[in-house]
Structures are given as C-alpha cells and as structure tokens.
C-alpha positions in Angstrom: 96.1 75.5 65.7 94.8 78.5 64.1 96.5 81.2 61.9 95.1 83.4 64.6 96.9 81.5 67.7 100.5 81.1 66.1 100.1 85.0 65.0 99.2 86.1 68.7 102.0 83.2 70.0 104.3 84.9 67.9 103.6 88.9 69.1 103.6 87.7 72.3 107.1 86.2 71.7 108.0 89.2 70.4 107.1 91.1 73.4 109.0 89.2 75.7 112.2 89.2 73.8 111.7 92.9 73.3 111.2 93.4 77.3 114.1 91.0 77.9 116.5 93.0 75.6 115.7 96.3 77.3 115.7 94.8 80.9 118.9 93.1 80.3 120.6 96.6 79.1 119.3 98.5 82.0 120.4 96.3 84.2 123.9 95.8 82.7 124.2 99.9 83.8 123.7 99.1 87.1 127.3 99.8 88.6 128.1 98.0 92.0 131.4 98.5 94.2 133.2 96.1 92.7 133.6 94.6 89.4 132.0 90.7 89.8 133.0 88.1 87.0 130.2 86.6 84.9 128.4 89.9 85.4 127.0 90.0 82.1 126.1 86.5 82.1 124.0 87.2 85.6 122.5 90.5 84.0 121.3 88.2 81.0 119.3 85.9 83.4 117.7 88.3 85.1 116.5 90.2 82.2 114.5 87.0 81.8 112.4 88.0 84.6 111.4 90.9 83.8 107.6 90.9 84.1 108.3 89.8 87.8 110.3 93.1 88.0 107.7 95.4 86.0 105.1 93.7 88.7 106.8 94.5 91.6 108.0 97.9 90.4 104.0 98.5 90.2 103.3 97.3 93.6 105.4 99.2 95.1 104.1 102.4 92.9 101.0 101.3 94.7 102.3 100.8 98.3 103.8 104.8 98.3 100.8 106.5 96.8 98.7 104.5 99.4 101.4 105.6 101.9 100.9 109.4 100.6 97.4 109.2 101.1 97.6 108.0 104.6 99.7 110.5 105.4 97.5 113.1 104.1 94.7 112.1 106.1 96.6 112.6 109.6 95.4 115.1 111.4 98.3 118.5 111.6 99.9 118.5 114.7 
C-alpha cells in the first residue's frame, strides 16, 4: 500500500467521522413528544448513516424542483 492510499484512507476517515459527529448532534435536537430512554444511544447509530441521509435529503431536493417545474408548465386556468 502506498503513502498515497493510507493518506487518502485516512481523509476519508476523517470525513466520515466529521459527518458522523455533526449528524449525530443534529439529530440529538430533534425533540419528539415524549422523552424515549436510550435516545442518545439511537441518535448515535443513526448518525452513522449519514451519507444515506445527505442522499436522500438530495433526492428529494430533486423530486420538488422537478415538481416546481411541472407545475409551471401547466397551462393557467
């Protein structure tokens, strides 16, 4: 392995722990009706997921500005 690949293994480590962190304290804002034990410990796990959320936040980006321009290309009643 080259200095190269552990130097770009390592960023990308870096990254992911950096995205986790962050995901992990937004979603230990998010406020339900009731208090649920082991609430932090759920909010860690799905920080770990967070790419899944970042690519599903961008899909659905998509999905309402291809909804926008469908709407705009109705005819006014």
């Amino acid at each position: 392995m080259g200095t190269g690949m552990v130097e770009a293994l390592l960023a990308f480590a870096g990254l992911y722990l950096a995205g986790w962190c962050v995901t992990a304290w937004c979603f230990s804002g998010i406020q339900g009706p009731v208090s649920v034990p082991g609430r932090l410990r759920r909010d860690i796990r799905d920080g770990v997921f967070w790419p899944v959320w970042l690519v599903l936040f961008g899909l659905f980006w998509l999905i309402g500005l291809r909804r926008q321009a469908f709407e705009n290309d109705l005819p006014g009643e």
